[in-house]
C-alpha positions in Angstrom: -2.1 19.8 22.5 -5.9 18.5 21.2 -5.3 20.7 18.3 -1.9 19.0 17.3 -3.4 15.8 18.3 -6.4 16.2 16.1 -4.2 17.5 13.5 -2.4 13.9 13.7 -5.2 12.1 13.5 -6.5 13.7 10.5 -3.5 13.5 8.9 -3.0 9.6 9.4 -6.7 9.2 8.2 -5.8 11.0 5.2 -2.8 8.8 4.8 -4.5 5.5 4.9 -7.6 6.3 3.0 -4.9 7.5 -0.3 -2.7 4.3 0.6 -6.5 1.9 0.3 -7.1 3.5 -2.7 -3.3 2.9 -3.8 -3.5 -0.8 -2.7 -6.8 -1.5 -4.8 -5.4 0.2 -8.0 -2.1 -1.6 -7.5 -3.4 -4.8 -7.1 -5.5 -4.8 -10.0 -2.7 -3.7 -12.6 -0.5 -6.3 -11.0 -3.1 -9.1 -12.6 -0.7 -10.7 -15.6 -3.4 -12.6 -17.6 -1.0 -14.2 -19.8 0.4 -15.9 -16.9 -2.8 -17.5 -15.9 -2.9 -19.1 -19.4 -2.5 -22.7 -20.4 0.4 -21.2 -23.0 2.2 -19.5 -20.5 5.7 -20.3 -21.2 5.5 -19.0 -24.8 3.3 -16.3 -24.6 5.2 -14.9 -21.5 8.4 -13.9 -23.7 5.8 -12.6 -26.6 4.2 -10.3 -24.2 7.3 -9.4 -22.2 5.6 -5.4 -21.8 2.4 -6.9 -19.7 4.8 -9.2 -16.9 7.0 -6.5 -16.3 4.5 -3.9 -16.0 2.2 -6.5 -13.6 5.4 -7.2 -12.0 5.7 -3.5 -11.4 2.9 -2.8 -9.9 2.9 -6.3 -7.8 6.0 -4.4 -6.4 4.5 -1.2 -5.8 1.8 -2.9 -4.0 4.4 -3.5 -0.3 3.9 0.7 -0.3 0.5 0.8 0.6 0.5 -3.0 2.6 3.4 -2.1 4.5 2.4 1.7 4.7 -1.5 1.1 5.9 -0.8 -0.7 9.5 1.8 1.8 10.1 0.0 5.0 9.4 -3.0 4.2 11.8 -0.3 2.8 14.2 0.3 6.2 16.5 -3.9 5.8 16.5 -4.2 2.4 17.2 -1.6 2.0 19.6 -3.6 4.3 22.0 -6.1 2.0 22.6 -4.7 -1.5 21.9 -1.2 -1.3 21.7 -0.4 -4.9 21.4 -3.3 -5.7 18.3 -1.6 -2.4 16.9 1.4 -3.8 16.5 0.6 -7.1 15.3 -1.1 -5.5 12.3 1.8 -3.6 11.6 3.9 -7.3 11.6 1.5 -8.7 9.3 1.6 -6.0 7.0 5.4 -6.0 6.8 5.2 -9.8 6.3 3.3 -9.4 3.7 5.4 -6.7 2.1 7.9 -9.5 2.0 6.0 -12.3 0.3 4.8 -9.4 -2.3 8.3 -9.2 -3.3 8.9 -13.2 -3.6 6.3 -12.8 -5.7 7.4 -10.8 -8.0 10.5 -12.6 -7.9 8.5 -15.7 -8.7 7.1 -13.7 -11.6 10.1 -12.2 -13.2 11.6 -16.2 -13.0 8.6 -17.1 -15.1 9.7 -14.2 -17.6 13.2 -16.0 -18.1 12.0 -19.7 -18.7 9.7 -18.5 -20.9 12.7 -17.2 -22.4 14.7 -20.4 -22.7 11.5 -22.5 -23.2 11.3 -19.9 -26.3 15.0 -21.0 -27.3 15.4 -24.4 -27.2 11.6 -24.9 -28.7 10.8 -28.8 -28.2 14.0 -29.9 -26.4 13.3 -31.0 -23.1 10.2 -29.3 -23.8 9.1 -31.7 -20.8 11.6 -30.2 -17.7 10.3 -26.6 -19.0 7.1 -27.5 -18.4 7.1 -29.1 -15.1 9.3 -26.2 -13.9 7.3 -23.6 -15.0 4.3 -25.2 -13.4 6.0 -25.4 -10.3 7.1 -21.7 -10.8 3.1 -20.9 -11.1 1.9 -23.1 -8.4 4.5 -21.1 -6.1 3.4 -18.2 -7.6 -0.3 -18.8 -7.1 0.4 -20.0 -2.9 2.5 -17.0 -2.3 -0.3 -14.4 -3.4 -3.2 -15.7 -2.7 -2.3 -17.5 0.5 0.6 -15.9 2.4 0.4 -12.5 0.9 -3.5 -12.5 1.4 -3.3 -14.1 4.4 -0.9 -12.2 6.5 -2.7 -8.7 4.8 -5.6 -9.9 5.5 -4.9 -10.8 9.4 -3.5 -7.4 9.6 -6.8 -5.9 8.5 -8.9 -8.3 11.0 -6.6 -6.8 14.1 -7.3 -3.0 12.7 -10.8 -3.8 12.6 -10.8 -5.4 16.0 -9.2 -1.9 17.1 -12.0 -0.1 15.3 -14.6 -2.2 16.8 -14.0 -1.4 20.1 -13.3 2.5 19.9 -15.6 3.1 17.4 -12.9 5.1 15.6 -14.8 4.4 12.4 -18.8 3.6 12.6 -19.6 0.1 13.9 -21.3 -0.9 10.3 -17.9 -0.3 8.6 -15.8 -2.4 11.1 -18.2 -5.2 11.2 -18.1 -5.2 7.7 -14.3 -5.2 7.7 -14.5 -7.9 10.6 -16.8 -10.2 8.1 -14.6 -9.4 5.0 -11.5 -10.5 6.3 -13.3 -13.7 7.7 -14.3 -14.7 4.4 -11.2 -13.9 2.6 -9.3 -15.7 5.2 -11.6 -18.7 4.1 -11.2 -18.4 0.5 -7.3 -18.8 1.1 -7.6 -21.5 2.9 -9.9 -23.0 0.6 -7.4 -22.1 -2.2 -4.7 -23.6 0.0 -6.2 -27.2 0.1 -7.6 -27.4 -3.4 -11.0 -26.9 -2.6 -11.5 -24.0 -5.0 -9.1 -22.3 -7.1 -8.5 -19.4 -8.8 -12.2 -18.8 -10.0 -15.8 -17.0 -9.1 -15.9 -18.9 -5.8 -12.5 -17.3 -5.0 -13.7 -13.9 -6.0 -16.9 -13.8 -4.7 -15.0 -14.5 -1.5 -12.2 -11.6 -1.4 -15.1 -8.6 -2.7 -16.4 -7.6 0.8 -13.7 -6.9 1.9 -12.3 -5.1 -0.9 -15.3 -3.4 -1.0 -15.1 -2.6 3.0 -11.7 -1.0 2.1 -12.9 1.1 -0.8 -15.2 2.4 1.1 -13.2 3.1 4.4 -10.9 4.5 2.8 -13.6 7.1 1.3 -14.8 7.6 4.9 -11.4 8.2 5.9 -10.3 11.0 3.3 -13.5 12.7 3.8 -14.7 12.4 7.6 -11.5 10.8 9.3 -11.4 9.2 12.7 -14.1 10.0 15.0 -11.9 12.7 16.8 -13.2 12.1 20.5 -12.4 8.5 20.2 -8.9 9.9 18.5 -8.5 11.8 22.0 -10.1 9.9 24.6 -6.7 7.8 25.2 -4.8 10.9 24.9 -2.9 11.9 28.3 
């Protein structure tokens, strides 16, 4: 029985550190720079290959933010059931704005399509719906997606804090990363900052705490007397 259940636990270490790693590399070839431009609506059509593949990715991203709070949940759920399963309904909310936001994306694609056809007439209504398109875009990944991910990742942390499933260092600095990227989105939310280095410099800890516990996991795993020590 401690051998299967050690077995388990490595296993869903394993799991999560792969699906980190996943979520990182996702998320970065999700970025569609032609988006963020001030010529979005005619460059979009030109440079149909780069949306669709960001859009692919963006879509492959719900895998590992759906996948990561329900890996660690037969863990987690030993020791704080009800935080456990709050992460995993954070994580599955976010799944779902990850996907309105590709839709939002691929919407983009088809009025820069139009915008492409009709040239200058109504040049006007194209714009002010594609910037309403963006400015959807823009709230639903960097404020609900990150947000509800994010909350997910502060209750796993809170679980990790108090059973010392993973060193203290590396869920203190999850438990400060996820603070400030909470801020940044919040800060992004109201118009304080937007999408710049005040954003970013805000969301690296904690992409940084997840690189690296997600190393820790794949190599060393859960600390395996913490994995048993709610075990009946």
């Amino acid at each position: 029985m401690l051998r299967k259940s050690t077995n388990s636990g490595r296993r869903s270490a394993v799991i999560t550190g792969v699906l980190f790693i996943a979520g990182l590399v996702t998320g970065i070839f999700s970025v569609v720079p032609v988006i963020d431009g001030a010529d979005y609506l005619v460059q979009a059509s030109t440079k149909e290959n780069q949306v669709l593949i960001g859009a692919f990715f963006q879509l492959l991203m719900v895998v590992p933010y759906v996948g990561i709070p329900i890996s660690m949940y037969p863990i987690l759920s030993k020791h704080n059931k009800g935080l456990a399963l709050g992460s995993v309904a954070f994580g599955i909310i976010a799944g779902v704005f990850i996907i309105i936001g590709v839709l939002l994306l691929l919407l983009l694609l088809t009025l820069s399509h139009e915008f492409a056809k009709v040239e200058a007439l109504n040049g006007s209504y194209f714009q002010t719906l594609g910037g309403l398109l963006r400015e959807g875009r823009d709230l639903v990944n960097h404020v609900a997606t990150t947000l509800t991910f994010v909350v997910a990742m502060l209750l796993i942390n809170c679980i990790f804090y108090q059973t010392k499933l993973v060193p203290r260092w590396l869920s203190v600095s999850g438990l400060i990363g996820s603070t400030l990227s909470i801020l940044a989105s919040l800060l992004f939310m109201i118009r304080f900052i937007g999408l710049d280095a005040t954003y970013m410099m805000l969301n690296i800890p904690i992409a940084f705490q997840q690189l690296v516990l997600a190393i820790w996991l794949i190599i060393k795993g859960f600390n395996r007397a913490d994995v048993l020590q709610k075990k009946v």
